[in-house]
C-alpha positions in Angstrom: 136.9 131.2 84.5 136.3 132.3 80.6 136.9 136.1 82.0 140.7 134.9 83.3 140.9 132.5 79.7 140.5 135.2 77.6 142.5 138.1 79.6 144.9 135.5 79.6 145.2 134.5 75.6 144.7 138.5 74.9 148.0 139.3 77.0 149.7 136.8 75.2 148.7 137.6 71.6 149.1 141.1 72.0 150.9 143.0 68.7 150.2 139.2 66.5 146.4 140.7 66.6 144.8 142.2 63.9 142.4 145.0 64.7 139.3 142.7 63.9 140.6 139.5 66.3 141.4 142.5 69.0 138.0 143.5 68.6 136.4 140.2 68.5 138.7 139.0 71.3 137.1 142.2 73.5 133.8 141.2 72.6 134.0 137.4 74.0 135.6 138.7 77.4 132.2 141.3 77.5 130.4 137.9 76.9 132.3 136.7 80.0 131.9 139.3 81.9 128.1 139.3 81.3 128.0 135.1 81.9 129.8 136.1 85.1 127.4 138.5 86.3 124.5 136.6 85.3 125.7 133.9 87.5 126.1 136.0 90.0 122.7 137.5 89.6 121.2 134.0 89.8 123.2 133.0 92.9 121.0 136.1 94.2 117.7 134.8 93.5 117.5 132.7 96.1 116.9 129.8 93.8 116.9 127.2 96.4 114.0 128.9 98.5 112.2 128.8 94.7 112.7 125.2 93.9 112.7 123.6 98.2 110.2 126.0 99.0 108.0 128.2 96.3 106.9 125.7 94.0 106.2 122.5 95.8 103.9 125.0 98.1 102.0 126.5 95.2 102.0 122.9 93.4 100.8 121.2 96.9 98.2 124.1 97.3 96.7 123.5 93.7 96.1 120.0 94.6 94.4 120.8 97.6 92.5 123.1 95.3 91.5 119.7 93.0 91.0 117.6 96.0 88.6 119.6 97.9 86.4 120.9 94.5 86.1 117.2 93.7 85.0 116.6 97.6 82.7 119.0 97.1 81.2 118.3 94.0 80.6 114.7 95.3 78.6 115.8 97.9 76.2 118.0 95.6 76.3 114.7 93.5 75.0 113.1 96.3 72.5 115.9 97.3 71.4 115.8 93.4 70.4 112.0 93.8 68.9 112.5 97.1 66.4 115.1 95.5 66.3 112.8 92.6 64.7 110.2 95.1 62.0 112.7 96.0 61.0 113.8 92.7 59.9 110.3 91.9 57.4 110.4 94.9 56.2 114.1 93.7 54.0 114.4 90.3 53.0 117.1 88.3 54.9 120.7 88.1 56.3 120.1 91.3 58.0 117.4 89.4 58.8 118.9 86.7 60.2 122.1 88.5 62.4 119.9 90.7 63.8 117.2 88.1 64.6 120.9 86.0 66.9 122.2 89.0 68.4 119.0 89.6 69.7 118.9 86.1 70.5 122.5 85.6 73.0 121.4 89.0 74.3 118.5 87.5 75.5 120.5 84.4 76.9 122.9 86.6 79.1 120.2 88.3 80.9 120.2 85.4 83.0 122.9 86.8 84.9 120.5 89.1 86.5 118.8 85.7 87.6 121.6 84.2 89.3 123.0 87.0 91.4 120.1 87.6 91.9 120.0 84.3 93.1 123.7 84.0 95.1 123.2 87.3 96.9 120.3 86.1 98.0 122.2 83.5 99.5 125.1 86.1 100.9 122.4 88.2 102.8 121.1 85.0 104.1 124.3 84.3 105.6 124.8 87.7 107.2 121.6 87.2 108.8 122.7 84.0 109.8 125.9 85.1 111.3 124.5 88.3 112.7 121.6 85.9 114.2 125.1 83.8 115.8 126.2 86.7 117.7 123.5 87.6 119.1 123.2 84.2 120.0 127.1 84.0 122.0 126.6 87.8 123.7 123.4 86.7 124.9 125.3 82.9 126.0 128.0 85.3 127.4 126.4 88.1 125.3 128.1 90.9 125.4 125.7 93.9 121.9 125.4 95.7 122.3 126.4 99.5 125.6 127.8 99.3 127.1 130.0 101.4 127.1 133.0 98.7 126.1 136.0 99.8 122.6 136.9 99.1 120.5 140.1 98.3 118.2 141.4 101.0 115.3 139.3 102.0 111.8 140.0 101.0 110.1 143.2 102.1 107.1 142.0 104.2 104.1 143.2 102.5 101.3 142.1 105.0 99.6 139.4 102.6 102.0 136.8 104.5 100.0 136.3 106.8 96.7 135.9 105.2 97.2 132.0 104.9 93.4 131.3 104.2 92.5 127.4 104.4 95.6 125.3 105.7 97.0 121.8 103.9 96.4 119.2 106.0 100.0 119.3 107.2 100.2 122.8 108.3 97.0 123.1 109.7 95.8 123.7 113.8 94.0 120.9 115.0 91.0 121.6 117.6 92.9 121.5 121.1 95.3 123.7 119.3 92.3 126.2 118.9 90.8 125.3 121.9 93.7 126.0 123.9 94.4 129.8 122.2 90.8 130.0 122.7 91.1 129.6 126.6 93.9 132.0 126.8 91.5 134.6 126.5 
C-alpha cells in the first residue's frame, strides 16, 4: 500500500520536484519496498506454527521440567528425614558420619529452587518474545493461518523423533505399551 502511495504522488509531481525531494521521494518507496518484503518474509516464517505450536510446547515442557525436579527433590526430602530418624537411634561416628551426609544432601537440594527460578525466567522470555511477535504481525498486517504461500517445510533432521520423557497429555499409557509389546 505505501509502495502504490508513493509511485502514485511521484507520477504526479514529476517536473515540480527538485532533485533533493526526487531523491528523498526514491528513498521512502526503497523503504516500501523493503516494509513490503519484510512482510512478506514474515508471512514465511510460519509464525502461527511459532506462537500455536513452538512456544507453548517449550513453555509446557519447562514446567514439566519444574514440576517433576520439585517431585523429586520432595522425595529425597523425605528420604533425608527418614535417615534423620535413624541417626537418632545410632551414637558415636556412625552418627556423626550419617547426620554429615544428610546435611551435605539437604544443601544440595537447593538445586530444585534455583532451577525453577532460572526456568521461570526462560518461560517469561518465551512469553515476551511470543508477546513480540504478535505485535510485529499486527504492525505488519500478517494474518495468522492464512492461506499465503509458504516456504518449504522443515528439513527432517532425525532429532524429531527423540521425544525423551512425554507431558502427561501426550504420553502412552500401559495397555498402549502393552499392546505394541504383544505385537511382537
Amino acid at each position: 500500500m505505501v509502495v502504490e502511495m508513493v509511485t502514485a504522488v511521484l507520477t504526479t509531481m514529476s517536473g515540480d520536484l527538485s532533485a533533493t525531494e526526487t531523491s528523498l521521494l526514491g528513498e521512502v518507496q526503497a523503504l516500501a519496498r523493503t516494509i513490503s518484503a519484510a512482510r512478506q518474509e514474515i508471512a514465511e516464517l510460519r509464525v502461527d506454527d511459532i506462537m500455536d505450536r513452538d512456544i507453548p510446547f517449550a513453555t509446557d515442557e519447562l514446567d514439566a521440567i519444574v514440576e517433576h525436579t520439585a517431585v523429586a527433590t520432595n522425595a529425597i526430602l523425605e528420604s533425608c528425614e527418614m535417615l534423620d530418624e535413624i541417626g537418632a537411634s545410632v551414637s558415636g561416628e556412625a552418627a556423626a558420619k550419617l547426620q554429615d551426609a544428610v546435611t551435605k544432601i539437604y544443601e544440595a537440594c537447593s538445586f530444585q529452587d534455583i532451577t525453577g527460578q532460572r526456568i521461570t525466567k526462560v518461560v517469561t522470555t518465551l512469553k515476551a518474545i511470543e508477546g513480540k511477535v504478535a505485535q510485529i504481525i499486527a504492525t505488519f498486517g500478517v494474518e495468522l493461518g492464512s492461506n499465503e504461500p509458504r516456504g518449504p517445510a522443515p528439513v527432517a533432521s532425525g532429532t524429531e523423533l527423540l521425544n525423551g520423557p512425554q507431558l502427561p497429555s501426550n504420553a502412552m499409557d500401559q495397555s498402549d505399551i502393552d499392546k505394541l509389546l504383544a505385537s511382537f
